[in-house]
Short mmCIF file of the C-alpha atoms (twelve columns), coordinates in Angstrom:
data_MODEL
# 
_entry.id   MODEL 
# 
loop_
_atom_site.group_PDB 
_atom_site.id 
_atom_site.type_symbol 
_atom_site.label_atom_id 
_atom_site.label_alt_id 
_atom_site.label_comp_id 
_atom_site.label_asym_id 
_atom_site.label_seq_id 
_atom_site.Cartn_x 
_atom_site.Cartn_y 
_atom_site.Cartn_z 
_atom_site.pdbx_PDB_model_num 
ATOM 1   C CA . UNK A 1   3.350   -26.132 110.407 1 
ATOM 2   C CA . UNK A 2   0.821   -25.235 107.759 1 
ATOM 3   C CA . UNK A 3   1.342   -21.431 108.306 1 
ATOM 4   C CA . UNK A 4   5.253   -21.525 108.750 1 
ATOM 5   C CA . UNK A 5   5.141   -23.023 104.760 1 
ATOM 6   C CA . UNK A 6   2.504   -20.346 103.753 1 
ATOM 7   C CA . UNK A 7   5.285   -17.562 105.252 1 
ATOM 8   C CA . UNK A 8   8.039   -19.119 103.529 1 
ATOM 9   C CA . UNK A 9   6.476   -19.145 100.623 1 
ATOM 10  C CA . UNK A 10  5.285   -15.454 100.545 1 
ATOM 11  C CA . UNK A 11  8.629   -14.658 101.693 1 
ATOM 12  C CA . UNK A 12  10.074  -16.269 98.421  1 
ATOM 13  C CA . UNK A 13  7.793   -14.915 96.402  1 
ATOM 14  C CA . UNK A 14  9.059   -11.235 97.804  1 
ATOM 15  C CA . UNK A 15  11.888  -11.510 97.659  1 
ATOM 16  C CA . UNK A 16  12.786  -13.964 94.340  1 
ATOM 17  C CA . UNK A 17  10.367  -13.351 92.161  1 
ATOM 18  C CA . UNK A 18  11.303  -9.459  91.324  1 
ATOM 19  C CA . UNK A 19  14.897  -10.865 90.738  1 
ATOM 20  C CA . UNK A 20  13.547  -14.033 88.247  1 
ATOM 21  C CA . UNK A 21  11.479  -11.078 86.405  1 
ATOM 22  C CA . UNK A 22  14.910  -8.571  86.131  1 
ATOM 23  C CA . UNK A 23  16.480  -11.058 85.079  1 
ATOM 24  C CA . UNK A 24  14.195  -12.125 82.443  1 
ATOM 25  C CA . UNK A 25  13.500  -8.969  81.280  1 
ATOM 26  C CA . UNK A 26  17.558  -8.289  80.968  1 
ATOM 27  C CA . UNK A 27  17.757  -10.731 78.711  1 
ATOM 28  C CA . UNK A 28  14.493  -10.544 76.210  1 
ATOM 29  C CA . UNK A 29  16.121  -7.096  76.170  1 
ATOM 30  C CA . UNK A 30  19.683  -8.370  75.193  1 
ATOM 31  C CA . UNK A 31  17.936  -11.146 72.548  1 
ATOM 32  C CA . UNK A 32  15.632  -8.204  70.914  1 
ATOM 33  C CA . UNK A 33  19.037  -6.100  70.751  1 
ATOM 34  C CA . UNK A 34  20.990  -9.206  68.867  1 
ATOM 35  C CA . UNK A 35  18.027  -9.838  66.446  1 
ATOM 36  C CA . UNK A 36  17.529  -5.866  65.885  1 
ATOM 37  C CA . UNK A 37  21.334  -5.868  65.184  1 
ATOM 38  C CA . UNK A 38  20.922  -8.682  63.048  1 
ATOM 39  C CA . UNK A 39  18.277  -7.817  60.899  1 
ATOM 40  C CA . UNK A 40  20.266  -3.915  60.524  1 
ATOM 41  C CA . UNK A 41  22.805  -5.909  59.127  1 
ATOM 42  C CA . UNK A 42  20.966  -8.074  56.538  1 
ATOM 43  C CA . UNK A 43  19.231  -5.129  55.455  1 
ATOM 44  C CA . UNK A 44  22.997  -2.891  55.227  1 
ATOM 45  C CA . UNK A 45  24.435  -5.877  52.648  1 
ATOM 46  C CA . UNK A 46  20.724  -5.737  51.028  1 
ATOM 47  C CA . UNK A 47  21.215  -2.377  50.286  1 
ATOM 48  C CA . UNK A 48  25.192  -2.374  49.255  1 
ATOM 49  C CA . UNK A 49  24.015  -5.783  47.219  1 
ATOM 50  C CA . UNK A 50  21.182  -3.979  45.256  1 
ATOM 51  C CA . UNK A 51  22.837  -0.673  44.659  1 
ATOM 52  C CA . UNK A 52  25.931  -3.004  43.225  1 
ATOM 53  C CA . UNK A 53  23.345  -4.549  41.091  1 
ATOM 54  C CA . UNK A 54  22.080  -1.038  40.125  1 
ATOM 55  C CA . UNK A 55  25.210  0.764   39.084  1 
ATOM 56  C CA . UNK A 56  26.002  -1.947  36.880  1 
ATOM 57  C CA . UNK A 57  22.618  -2.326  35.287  1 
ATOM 58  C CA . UNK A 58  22.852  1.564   35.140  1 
ATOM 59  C CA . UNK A 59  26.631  0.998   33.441  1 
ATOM 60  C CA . UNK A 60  25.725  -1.686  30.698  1 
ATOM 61  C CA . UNK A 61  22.139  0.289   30.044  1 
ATOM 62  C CA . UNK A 62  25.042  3.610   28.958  1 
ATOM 63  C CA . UNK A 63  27.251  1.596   27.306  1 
ATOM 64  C CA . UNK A 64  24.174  0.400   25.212  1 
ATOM 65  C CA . UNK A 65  23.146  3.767   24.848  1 
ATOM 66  C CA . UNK A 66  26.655  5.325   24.002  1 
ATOM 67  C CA . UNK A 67  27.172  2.116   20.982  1 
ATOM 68  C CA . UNK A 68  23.534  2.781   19.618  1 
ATOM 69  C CA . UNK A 69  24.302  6.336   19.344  1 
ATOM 70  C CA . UNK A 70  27.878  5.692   17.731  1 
ATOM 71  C CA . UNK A 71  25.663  3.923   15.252  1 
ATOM 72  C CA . UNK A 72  23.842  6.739   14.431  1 
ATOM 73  C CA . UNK A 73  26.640  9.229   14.139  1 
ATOM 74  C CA . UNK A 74  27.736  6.653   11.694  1 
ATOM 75  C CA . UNK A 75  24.591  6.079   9.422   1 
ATOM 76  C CA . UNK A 76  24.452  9.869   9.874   1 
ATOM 77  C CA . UNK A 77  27.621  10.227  8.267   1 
ATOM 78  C CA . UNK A 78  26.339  7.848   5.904   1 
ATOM 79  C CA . UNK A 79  23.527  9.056   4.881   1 
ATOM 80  C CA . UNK A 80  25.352  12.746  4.087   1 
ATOM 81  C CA . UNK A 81  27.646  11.299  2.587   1 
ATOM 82  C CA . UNK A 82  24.787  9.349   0.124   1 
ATOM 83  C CA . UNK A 83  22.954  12.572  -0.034  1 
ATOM 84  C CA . UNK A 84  25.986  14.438  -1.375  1 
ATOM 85  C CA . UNK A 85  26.301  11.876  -4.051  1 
ATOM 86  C CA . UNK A 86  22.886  12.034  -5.135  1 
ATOM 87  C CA . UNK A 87  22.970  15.682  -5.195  1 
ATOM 88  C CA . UNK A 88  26.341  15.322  -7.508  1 
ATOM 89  C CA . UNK A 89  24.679  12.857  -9.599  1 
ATOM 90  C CA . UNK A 90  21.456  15.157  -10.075 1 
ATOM 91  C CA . UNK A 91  24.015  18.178  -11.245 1 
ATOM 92  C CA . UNK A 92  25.680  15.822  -13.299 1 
ATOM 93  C CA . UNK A 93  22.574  14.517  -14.946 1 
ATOM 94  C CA . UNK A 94  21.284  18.285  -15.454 1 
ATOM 95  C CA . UNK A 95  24.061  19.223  -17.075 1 
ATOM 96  C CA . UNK A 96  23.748  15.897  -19.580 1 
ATOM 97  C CA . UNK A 97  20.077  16.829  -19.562 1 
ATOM 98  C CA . UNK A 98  20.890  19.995  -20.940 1 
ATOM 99  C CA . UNK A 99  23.517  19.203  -23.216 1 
ATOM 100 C CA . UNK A 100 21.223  16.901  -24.746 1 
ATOM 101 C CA . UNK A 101 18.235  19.619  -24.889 1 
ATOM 102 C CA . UNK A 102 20.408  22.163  -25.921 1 
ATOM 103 C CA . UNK A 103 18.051  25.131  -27.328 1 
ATOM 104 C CA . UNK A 104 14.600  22.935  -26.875 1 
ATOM 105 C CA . UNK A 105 12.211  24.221  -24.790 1 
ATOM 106 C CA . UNK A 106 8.164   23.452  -24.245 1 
ATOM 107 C CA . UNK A 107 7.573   26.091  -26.092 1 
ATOM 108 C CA . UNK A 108 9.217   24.152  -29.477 1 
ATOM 109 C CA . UNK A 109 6.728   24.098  -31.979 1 
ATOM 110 C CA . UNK A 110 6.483   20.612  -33.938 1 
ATOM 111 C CA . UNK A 111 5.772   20.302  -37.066 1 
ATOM 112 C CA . UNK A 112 3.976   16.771  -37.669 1 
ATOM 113 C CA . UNK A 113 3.316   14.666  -40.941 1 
ATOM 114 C CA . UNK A 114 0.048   12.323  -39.584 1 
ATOM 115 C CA . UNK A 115 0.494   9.369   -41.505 1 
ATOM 116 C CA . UNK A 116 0.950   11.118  -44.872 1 
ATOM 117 C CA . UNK A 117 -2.743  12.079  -44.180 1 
ATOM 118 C CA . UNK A 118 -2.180  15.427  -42.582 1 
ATOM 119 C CA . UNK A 119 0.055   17.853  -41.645 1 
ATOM 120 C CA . UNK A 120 0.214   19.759  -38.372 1 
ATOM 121 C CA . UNK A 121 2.043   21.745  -35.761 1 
ATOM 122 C CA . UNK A 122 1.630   21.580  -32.364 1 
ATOM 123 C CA . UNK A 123 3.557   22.616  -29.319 1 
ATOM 124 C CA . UNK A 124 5.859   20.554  -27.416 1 
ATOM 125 C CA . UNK A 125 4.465   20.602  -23.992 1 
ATOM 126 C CA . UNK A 126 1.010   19.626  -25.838 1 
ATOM 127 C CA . UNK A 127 2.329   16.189  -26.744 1 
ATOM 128 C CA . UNK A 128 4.295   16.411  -22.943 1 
ATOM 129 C CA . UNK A 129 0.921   16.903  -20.838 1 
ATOM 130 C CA . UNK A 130 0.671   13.278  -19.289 1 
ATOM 131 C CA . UNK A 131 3.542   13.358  -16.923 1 
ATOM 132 C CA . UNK A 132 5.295   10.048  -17.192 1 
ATOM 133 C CA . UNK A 133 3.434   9.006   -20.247 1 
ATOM 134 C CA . UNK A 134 5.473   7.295   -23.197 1 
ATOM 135 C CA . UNK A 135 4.299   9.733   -25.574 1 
ATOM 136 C CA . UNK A 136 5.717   12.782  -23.098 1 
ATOM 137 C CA . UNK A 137 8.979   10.596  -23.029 1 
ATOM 138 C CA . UNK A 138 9.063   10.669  -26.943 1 
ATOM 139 C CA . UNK A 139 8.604   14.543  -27.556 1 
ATOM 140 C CA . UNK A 140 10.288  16.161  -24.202 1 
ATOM 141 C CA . UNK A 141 13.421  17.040  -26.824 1 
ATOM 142 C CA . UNK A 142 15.564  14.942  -25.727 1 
ATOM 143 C CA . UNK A 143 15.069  11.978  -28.046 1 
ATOM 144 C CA . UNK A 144 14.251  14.302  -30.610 1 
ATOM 145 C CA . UNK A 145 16.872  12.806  -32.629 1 
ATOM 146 C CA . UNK A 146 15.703  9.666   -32.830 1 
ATOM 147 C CA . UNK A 147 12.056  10.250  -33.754 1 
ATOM 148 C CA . UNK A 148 10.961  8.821   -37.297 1 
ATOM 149 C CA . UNK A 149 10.531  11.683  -39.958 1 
ATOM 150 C CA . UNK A 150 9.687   12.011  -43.282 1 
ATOM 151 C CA . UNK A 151 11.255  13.327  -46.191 1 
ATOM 152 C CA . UNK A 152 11.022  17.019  -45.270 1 
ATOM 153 C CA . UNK A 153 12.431  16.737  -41.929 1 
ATOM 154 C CA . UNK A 154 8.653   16.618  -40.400 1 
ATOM 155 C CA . UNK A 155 8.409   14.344  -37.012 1 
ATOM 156 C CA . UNK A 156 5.939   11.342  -38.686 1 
ATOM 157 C CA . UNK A 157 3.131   9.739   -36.885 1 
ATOM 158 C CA . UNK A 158 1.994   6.448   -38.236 1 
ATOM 159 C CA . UNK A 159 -0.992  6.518   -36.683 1 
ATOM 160 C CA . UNK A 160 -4.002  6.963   -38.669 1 
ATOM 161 C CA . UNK A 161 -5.521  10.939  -38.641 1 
ATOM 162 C CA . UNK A 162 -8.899  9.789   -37.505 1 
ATOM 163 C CA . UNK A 163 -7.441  8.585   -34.319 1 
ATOM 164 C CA . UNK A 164 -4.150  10.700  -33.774 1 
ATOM 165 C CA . UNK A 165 -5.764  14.577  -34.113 1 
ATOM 166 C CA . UNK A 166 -8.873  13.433  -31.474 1 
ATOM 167 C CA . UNK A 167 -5.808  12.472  -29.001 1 
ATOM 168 C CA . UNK A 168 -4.095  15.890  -30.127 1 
ATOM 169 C CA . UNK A 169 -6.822  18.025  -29.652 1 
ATOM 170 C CA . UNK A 170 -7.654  16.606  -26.359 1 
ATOM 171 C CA . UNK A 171 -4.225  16.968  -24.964 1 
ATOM 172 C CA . UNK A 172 -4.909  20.874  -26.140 1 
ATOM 173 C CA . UNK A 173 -7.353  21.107  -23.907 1 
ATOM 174 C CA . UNK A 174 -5.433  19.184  -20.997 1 
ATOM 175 C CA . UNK A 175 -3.142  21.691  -20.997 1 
ATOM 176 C CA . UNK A 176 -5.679  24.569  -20.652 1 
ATOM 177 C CA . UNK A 177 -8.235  22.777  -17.980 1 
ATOM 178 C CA . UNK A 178 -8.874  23.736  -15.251 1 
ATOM 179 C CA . UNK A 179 -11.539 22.568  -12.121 1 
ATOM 180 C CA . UNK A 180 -14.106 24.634  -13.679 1 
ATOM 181 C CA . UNK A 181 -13.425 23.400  -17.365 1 
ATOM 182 C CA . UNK A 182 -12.243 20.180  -18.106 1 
ATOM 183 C CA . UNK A 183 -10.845 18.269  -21.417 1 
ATOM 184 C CA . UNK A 184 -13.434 16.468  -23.019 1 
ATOM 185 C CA . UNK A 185 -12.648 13.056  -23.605 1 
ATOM 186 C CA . UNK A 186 -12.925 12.514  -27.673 1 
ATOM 187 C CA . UNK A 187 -15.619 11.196  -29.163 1 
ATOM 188 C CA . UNK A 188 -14.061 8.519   -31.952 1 
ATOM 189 C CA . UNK A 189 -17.024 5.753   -32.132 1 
ATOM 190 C CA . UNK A 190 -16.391 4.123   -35.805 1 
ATOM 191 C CA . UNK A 191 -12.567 3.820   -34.578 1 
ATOM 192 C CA . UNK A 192 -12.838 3.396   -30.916 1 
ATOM 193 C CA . UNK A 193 -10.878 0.103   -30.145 1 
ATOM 194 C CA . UNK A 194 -7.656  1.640   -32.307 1 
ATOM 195 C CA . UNK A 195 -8.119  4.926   -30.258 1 
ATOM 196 C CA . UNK A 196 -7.858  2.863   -27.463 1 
ATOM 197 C CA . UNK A 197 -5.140  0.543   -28.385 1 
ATOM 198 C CA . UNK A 198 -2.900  3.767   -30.024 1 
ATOM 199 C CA . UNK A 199 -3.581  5.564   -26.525 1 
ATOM 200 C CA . UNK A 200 -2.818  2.813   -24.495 1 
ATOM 201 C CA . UNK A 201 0.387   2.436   -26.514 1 
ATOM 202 C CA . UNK A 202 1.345   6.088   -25.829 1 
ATOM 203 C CA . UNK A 203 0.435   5.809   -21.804 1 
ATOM 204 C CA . UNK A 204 -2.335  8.285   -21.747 1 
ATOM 205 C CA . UNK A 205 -5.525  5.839   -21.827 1 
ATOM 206 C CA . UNK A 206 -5.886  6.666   -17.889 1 
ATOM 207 C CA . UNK A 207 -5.368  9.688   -17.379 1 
ATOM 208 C CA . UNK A 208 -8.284  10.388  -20.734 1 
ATOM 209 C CA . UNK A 209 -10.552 7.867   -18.991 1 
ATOM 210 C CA . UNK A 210 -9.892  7.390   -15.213 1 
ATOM 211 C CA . UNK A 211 -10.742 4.367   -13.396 1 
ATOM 212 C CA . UNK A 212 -13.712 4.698   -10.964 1 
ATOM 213 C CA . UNK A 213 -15.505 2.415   -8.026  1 
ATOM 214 C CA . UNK A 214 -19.003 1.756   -8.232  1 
ATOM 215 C CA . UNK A 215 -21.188 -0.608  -6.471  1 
ATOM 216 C CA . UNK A 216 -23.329 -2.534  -8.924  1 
ATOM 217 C CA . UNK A 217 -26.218 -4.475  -7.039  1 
ATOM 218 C CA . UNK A 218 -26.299 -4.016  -3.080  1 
ATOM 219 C CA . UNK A 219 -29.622 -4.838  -1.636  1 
ATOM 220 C CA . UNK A 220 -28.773 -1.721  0.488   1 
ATOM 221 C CA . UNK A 221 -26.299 0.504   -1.513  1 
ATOM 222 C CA . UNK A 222 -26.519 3.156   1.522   1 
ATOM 223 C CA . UNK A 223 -24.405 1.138   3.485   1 
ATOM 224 C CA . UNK A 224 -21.753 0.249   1.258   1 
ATOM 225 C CA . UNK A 225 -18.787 2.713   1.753   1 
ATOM 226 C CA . UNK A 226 -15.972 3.229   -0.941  1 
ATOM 227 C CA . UNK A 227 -12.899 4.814   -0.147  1 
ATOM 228 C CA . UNK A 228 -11.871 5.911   -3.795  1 
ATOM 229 C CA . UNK A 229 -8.770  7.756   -2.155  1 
ATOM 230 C CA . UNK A 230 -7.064  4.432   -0.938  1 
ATOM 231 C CA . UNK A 231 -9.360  1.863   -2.843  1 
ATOM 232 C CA . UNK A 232 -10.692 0.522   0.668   1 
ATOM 233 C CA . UNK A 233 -14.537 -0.905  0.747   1 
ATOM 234 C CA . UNK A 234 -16.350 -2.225  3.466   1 
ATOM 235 C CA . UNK A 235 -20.310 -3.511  2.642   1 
ATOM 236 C CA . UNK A 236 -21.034 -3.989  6.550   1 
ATOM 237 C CA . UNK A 237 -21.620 -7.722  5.917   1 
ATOM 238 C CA . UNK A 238 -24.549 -6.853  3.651   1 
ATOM 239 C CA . UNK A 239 -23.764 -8.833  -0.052  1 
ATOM 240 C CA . UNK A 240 -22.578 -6.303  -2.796  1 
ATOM 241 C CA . UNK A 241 -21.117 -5.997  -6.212  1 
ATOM 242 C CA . UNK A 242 -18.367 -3.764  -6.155  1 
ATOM 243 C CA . UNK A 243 -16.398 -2.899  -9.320  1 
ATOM 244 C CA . UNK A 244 -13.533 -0.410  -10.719 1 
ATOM 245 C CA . UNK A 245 -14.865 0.806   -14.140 1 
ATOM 246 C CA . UNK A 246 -13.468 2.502   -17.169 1 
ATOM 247 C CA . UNK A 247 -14.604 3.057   -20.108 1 
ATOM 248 C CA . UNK A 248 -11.856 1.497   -22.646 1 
ATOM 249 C CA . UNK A 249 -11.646 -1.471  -19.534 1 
ATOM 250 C CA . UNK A 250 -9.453  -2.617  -17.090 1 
ATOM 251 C CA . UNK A 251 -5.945  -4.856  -17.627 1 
ATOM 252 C CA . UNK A 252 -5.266  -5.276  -14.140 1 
ATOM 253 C CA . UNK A 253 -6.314  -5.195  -10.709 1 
ATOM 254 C CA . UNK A 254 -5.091  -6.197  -7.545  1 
ATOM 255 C CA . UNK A 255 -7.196  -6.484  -3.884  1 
ATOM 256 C CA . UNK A 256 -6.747  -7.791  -0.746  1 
ATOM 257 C CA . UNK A 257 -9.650  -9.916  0.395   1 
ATOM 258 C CA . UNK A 258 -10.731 -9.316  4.202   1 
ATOM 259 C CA . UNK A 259 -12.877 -10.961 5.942   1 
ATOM 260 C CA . UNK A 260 -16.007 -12.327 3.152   1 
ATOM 261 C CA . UNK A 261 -18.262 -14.566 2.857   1 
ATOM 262 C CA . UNK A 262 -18.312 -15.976 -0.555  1 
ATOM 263 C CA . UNK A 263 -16.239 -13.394 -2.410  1 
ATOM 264 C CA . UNK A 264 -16.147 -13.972 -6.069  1 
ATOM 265 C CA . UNK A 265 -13.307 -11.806 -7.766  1 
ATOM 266 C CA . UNK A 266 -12.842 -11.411 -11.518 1 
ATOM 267 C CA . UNK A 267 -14.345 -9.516  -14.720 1 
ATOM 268 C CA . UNK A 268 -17.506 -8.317  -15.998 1 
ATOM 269 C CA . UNK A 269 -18.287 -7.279  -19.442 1 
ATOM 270 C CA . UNK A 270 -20.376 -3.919  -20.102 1 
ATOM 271 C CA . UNK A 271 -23.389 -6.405  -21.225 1 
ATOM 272 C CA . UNK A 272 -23.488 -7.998  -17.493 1 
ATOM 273 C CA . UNK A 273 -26.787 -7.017  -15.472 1 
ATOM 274 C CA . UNK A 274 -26.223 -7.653  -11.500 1 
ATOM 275 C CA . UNK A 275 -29.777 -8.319  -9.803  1 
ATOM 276 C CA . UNK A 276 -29.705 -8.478  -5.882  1 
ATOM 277 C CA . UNK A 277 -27.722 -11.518 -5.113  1 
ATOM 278 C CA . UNK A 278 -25.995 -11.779 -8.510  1 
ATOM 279 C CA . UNK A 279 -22.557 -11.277 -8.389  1 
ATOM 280 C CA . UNK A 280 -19.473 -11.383 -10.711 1 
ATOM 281 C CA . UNK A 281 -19.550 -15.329 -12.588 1 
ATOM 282 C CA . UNK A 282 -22.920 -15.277 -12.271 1 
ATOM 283 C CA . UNK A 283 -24.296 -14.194 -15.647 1 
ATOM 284 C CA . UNK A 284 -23.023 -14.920 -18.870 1 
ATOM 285 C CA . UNK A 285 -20.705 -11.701 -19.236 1 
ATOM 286 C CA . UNK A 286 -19.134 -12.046 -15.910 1 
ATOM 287 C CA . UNK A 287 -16.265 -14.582 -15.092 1 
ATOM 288 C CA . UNK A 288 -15.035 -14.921 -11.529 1 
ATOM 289 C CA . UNK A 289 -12.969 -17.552 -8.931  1 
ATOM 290 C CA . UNK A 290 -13.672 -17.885 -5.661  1 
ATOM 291 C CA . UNK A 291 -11.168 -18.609 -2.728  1 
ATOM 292 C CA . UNK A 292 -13.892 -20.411 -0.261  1 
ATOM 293 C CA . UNK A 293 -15.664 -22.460 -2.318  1 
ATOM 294 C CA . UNK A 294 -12.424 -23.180 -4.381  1 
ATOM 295 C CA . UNK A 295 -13.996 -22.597 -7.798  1 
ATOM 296 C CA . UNK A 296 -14.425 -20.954 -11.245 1 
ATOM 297 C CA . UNK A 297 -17.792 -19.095 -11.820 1 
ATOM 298 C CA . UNK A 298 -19.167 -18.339 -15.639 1 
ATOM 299 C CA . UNK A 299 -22.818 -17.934 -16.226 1 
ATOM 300 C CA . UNK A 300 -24.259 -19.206 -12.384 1 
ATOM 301 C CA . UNK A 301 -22.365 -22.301 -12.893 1 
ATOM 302 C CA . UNK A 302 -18.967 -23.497 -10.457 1 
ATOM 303 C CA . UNK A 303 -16.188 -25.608 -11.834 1 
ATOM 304 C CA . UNK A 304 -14.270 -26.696 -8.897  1 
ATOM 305 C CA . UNK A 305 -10.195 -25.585 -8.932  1 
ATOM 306 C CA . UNK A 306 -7.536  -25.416 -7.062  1 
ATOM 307 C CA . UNK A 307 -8.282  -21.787 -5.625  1 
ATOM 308 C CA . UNK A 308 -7.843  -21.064 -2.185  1 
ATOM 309 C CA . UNK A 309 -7.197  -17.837 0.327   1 
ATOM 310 C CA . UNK A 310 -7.067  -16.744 3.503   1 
ATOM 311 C CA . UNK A 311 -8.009  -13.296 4.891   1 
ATOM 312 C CA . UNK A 312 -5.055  -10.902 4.147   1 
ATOM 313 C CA . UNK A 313 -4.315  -12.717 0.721   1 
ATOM 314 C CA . UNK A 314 -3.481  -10.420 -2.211  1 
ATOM 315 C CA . UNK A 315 -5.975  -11.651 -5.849  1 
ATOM 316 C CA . UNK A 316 -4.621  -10.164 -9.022  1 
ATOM 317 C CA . UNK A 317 -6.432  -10.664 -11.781 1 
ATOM 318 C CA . UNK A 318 -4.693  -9.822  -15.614 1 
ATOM 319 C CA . UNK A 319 -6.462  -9.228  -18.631 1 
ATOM 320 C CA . UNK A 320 -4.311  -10.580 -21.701 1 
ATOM 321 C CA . UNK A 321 -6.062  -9.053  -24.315 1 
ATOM 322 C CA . UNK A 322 -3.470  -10.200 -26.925 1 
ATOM 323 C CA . UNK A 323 -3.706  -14.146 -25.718 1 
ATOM 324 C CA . UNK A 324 -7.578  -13.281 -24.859 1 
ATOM 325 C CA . UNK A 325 -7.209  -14.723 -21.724 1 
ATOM 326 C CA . UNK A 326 -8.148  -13.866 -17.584 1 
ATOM 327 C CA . UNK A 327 -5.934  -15.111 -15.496 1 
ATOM 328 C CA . UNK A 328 -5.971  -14.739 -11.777 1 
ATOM 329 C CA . UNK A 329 -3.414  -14.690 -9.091  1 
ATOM 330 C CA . UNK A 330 -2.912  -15.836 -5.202  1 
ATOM 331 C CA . UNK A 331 0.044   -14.122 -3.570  1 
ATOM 332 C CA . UNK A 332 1.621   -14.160 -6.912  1 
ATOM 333 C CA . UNK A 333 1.251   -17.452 -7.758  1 
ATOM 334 C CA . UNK A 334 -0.920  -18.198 -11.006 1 
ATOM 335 C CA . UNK A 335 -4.107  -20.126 -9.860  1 
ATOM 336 C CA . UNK A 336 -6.378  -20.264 -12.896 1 
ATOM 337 C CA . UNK A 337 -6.894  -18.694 -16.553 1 
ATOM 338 C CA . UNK A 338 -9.452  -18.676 -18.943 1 
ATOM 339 C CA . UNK A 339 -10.178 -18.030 -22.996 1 
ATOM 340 C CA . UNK A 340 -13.357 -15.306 -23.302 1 
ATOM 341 C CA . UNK A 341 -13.897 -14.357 -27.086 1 
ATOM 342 C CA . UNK A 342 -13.859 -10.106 -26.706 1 
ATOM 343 C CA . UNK A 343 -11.460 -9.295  -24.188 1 
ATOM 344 C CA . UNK A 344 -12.070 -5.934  -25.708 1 
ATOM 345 C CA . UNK A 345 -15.309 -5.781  -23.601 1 
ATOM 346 C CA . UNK A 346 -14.403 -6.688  -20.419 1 
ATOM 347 C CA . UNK A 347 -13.945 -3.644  -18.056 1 
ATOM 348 C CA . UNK A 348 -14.377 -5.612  -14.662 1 
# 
């Protein structure tokens, strides 16, 4: 009995079994088919789904594109159209220019009564050498009308001779200098604060004495580099006096603090003396505020005030030499001002 079931059972196994494993086979063949198709599918509407999605990305990006550039064609036109007028307005304001003028030239000559004191002659572009200066304003010819003259007919000055024919003579040599040979600033010391007031008044004070950056009292002035093209200094975290000097003085200044510790902005008189870690406020000719320690500084002494800053503030300090004041400004806002008894002195 035992080895008629063993037969069967190979028998089955012969005969069945190759049939189970067709048919199995059949049909993991059939399912990997369906899912193949399946996933061919999926990926077709993927593709149509994302290129849909493209083309109408790609369609708003143009339209973008074409309205941006419609803009431009439009501020172009503008823009000529802006141009052309200026252009029209320049030819018109020639022509007036001209008219006015009519024969004067820079080669006029003047003739000048100096406060009843003395007579001269001089040529026009003389008394025009400081581009954009009042005083080249007065005597380019086309005011000429309007200048104050005496009896004779002779352009008057009423300016004393003592201060007037220094200012003449050195805008003489102005017009003649070159970098080899320069016009010597004038030499007026029993007059010297009218010089400065009458050239002040006339717009040349400058461009006579031109404002320069020193650094007064660095404990290592070799590290300390001024940028006099753009005004920019940077002491490399080592304390420093830095200052703008001129010798008639400063009316107004303006910097924007960076990053400092302790910064005390203001003025200095030509008397102060800065020793190591002296700094402007701390002598007796020096007068300063300070943003940190919210303060006024005069002679080595603080009063607290309401100043304050923050890196990236703009300080402006004003000389009112009329008022003899300082006053001092925080992103235009006044912050504190103070009476000194020469303002005269003060150069920074």
């Amino acid at each position: 009995s035992l080895f008629k079931s063993d037969s069967c059972m190979t028998a089955f196994s012969l005969r069945v079994e190759p049939l189970l494993r067709a048919a199995i086979e059949a049909n993991f063949k059939r399912y990997c088919d369906e899912v193949q198709q399946a996933i061919d599918a999926e990926m077709q509407r993927y593709n149509e789904h994302l290129k849909t999605q493209s083309e109408a990305l790609f369609a708003a990006q143009q339209a973008k594109l074409q309205a941006q550039i419609h803009l431009l064609e439009l501020r172009e036109k503008e823009l000529k159209s802006q141009t052309a007028q200026l252009q029209t307005q320049k030819e018109e304001l020639d022509v007036e220019n001209q008219r006015m003028m009519g024969t004067r030239s820079p080669s006029d000559v003047l003739h000048i009564n100096v406060a009843g004191q003395q007579r001269c002659q001089t040529l026009r572009s003389t008394l025009c050498a400081v581009d954009g200066s009042l005083l080249a304003l007065q005597f380019n010819g086309r005011w000429d009308n309007n200048l104050a003259r005496d009896a004779e007919g002779l352009i008057f000055i009423d300016y004393p001779e003592r201060i007037f024919m220094p200012l003449l003579e050195w805008l003489r040599q102005r017009v003649h200098e070159t970098s080899k040979k320069e016009a010597l600033v004038p030499t007026v010391s029993d007059s010297w604060h009218a010089f400065v007031s009458m050239a002040r008044h006339y717009g040349v004070l400058e461009a006579m004495y031109p404002v320069s950056m020193k650094v007064y009292s660095p404990i290592q002035s070799s590290q300390v580099r001024l940028q006099l093209e753009n005004g920019h200094v940077n002491t490399y975290g080592i304390w420093a006096t830095v200052g703008l000097y001129s010798k008639p003085g400063c009316e107004e200044y303006s910097i924007v603090v960076g990053a400092m510790e302790n910064p005390q902005v203001g003025w200095a008189s030509a008397k102060a003396t800065f020793h190591e870690r002296d700094g402007t406020g701390d002598d007796a000719e020096s007068w300063a505020i300070d943003g940190q320690r919210h303060g006024y500084w005069h002679d080595g002494c603080m009063t607290p005030a309401d100043v304050q800053w923050e890196a990236g503030a703009t300080v402006r300090c004003v000389l009112d030499r009329i008022a003899c004041a300082m006053r001092w400004f925080v992103d235009n806002r006044e912050v504190y001002a103070c009476n000194v008894p020469d303002v005269d002195e003060a150069v920074l």
